[in-house]
C-alpha positions as CSV (number, residue, x, y, z in Angstrom):
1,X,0.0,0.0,0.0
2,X,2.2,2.8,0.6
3,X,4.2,1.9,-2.5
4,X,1.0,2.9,-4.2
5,X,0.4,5.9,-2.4
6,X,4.3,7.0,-3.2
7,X,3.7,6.6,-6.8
8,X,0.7,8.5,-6.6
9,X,2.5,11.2,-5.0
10,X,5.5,11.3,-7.2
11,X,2.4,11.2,-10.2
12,X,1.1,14.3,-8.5
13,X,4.2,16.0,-8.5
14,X,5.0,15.1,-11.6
15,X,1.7,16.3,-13.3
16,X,2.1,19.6,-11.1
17,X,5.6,20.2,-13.3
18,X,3.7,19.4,-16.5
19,X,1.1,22.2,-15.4
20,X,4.0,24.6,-14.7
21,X,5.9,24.4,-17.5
22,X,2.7,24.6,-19.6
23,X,2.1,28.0,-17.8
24,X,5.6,29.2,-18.2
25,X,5.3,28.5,-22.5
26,X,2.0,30.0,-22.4
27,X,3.8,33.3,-20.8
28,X,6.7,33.2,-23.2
29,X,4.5,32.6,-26.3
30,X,2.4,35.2,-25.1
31,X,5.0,37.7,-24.5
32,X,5.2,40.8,-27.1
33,X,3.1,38.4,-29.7
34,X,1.4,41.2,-30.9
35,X,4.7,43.2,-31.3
36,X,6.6,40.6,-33.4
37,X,6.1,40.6,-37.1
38,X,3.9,37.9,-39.1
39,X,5.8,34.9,-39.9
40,X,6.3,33.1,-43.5
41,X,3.7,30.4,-43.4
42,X,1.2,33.0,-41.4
43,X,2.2,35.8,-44.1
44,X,1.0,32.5,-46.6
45,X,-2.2,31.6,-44.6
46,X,-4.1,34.5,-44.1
47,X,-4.4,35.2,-48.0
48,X,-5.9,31.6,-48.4
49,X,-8.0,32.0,-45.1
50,X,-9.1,35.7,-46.6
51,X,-10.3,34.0,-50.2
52,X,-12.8,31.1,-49.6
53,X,-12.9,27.5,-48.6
54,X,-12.7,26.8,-52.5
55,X,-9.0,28.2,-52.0
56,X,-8.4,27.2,-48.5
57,X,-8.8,23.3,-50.3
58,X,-7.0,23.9,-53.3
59,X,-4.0,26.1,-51.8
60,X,-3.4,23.1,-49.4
61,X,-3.9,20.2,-52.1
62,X,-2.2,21.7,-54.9
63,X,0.6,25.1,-54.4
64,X,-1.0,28.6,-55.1
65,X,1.1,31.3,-56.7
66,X,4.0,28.9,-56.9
67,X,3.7,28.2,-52.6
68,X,2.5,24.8,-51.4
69,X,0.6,25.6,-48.2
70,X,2.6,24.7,-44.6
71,X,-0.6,24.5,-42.3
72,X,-3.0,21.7,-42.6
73,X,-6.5,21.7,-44.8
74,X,-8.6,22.3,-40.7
75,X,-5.7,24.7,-39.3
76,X,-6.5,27.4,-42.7
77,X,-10.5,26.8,-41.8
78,X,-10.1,27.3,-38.4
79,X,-7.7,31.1,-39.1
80,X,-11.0,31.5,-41.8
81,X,-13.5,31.8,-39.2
82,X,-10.9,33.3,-36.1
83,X,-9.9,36.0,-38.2
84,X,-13.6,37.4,-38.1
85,X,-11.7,39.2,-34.7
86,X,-9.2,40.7,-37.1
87,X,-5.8,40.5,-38.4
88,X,-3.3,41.6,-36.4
89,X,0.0,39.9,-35.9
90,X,-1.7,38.7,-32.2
91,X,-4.9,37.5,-33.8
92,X,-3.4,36.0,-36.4
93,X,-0.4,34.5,-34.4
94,X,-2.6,33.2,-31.6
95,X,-4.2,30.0,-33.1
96,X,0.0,29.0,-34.0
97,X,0.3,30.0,-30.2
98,X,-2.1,28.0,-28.8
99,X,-1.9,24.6,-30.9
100,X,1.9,24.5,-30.1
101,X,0.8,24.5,-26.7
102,X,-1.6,22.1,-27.3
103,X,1.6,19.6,-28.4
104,X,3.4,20.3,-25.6
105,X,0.7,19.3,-23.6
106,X,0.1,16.3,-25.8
107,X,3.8,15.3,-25.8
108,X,3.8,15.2,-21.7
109,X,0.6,12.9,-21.8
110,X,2.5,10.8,-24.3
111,X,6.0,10.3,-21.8
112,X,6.4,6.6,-21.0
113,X,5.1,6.2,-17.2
114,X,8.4,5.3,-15.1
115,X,7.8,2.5,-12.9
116,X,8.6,4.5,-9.4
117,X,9.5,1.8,-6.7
């Protein structure tokens, strides 16, 4: 029994340090994003997110203007609809923002349990 309750502790502890250092990307990704300047794919998204779903699907099937698309076919319908907020470099930068947080979170979940004895 208190083997269990120790790996339930150091489980605790250990999902406490996921839930920090998910806070402390979200405060560095966050930081001056609506100072820095729009980046490559974004500057290459927002064009197809501005012209239609006909264009979102064939940008990211087949290139446009001689630029295969770098975000997926749901992340260019997804920037479609959140650009209805706007298009500033933080509105547009967010949704990059918040699915590479998303990973990180994704890629803790995904660590091999260590047997704690």
């Amino acid at each position: 029994m208190a083997s269990s309750a120790n790996t339930r502790q150091v489980w605790n502890k250990l999902s406490l340090l996921i839930f920090i250092l998910l806070l402390l990307a979200l405060a560095l990704r966050l930081f001056r994003l609506e100072a820095r300047e729009v980046w490559h794919d974004e500057a290459f998204a927002v064009p197809r997110a501005e012209k239609g779903l006909e264009s979102i699907f064939h940008g990211t099937i087949t290139p446009i203007e001689g630029a295969p698309a770098v975000h997926p076919l749901l992340f260019c319908f997804f920037l479609r609809h959140w650009m209805s907020l706007g298009q500033g470099p933080f509105i547009v930068g967010f949704p990059s923002m918040v699915f590479s947080l998303l990973s990180i979170g994704l890629c803790g979940q995904r660590f091999p349990r260590w047997r704690v004895e």
